[in-house]
N, C-alpha and C positions, 0 to 999 in steps of 0.2 A: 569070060572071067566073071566070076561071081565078087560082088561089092557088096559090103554089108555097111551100112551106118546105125554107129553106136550116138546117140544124141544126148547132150544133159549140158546142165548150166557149172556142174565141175567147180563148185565154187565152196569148197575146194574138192581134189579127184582124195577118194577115198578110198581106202582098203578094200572096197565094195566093189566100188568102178575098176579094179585095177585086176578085180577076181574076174568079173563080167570080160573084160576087154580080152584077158588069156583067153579064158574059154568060148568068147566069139571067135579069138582069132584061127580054132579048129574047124570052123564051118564057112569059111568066107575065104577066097582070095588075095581079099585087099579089105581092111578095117579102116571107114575114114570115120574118126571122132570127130563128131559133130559139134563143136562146142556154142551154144547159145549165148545172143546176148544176155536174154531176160532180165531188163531194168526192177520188171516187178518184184523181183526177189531181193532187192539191193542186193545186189551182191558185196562182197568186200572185198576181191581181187577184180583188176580190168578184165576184158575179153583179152587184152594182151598180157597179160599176167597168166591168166588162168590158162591159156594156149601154152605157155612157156610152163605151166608146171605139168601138164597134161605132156609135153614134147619128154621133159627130165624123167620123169615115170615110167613112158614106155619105151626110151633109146636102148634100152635090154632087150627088151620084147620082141625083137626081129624088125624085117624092112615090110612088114606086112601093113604097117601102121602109117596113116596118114590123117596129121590134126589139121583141120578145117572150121575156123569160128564162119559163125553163121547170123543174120537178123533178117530169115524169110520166113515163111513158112516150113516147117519139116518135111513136109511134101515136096516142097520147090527145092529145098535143097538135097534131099535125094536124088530130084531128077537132074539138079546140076554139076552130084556127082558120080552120075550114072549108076547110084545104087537102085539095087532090084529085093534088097531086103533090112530093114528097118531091126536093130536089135534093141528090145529095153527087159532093165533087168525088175524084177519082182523080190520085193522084200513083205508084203502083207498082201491082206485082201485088200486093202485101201487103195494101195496103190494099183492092185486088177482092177475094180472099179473107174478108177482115172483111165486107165491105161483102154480100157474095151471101151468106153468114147474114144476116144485120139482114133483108135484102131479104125471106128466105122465111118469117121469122118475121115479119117485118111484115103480108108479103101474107098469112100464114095469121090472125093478128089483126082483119085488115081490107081483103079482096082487090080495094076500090073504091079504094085508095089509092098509085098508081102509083110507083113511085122512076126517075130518071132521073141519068145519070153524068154528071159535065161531065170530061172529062179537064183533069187542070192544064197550062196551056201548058207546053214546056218550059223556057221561063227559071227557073220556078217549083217544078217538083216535086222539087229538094230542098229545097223552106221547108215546115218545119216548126213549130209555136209549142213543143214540146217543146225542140227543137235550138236557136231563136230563145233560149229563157229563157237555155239552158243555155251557147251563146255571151255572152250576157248577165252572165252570173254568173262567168264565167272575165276580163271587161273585155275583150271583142272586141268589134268593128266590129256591130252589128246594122243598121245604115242602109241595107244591099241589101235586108234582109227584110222589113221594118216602112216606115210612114211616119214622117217627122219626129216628128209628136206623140207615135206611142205608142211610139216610143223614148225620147222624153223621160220619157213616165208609166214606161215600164218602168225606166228607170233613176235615176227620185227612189223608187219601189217598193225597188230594190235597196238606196238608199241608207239608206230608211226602217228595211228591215231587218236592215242592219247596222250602225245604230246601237243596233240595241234589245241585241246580241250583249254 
């Protein structure tokens, strides 16, 4: 059985993520989204939040799909879910850059465990979940970037925390 892990911090899953996760799921067996903690990003949904809106997204998507939060290494959690190929998706050269580090520390890590690029369509590579929030937070339009739902969670989120202000 071929396992692929899709990895990202999902915060929130974008129009982007949701293209990448389809057309991973024609090359893999079993897709286990990988969803990170990453403090460093503040994020603005939990690891359990973002797990829950990552589950609501792909319950369409077939039984191919397995969400899995994670706070190891990428490496390490590939190998604890027996994935043999890493997917990340490509929106710029910035992000090949990023991404071809990860790649040669990972292969030196563990050189059985392959990474594969999905480029982002173009309707897609400028979504962002960074620029998504941060439209968010300015009371712009997000409903090009997002699906209905996690517009809504992202913007009772917003509302949650400016009430607390």
């Amino acid at each position: 059985m071929r396992i692929g892990l899709y990895p990202g911090t999902f915060d929130p899953i974008t129009v982007g993520h949701a293209d990448i996760i389809r057309r991973a799921l024609s090359l893999v067996d079993r897709l286990v989204i990988g969803v990170a903690t990453n403090n460093d990003k503040n994020p603005l949904f939990s690891l359990e939040e973002r797990v829950t809106l990552i589950q609501h997204e792909c319950k369409n998507m077939g039984d191919k799909i397995v969400v899995h939060p994670f706070e190891n290494l990428l490496i390490h959690c590939a190998k604890d879910v027996q994935a043999s190929l890493i997917i990340r998706g490509l929106r710029a050269v910035s992000d090949f850059e990023y991404e071809f580090q990860m790649v040669g520390m990972n292969r030196s890590l563990d050189a059985n465990i392959e990474t594969v690029f999905l480029m982002a369509d173009v309707q897609h590579q400028a979504v962002a979940s960074r620029l998504v929030k941060e439209i968010a937070f300015l009371n712009g339009d997000i409903s090009k970037f997002v699906s209905g739902n996690v517009s809504n969670e992202v913007h009772k989120k917003l509302k949650l925390l400016n009430n607390k202000d």
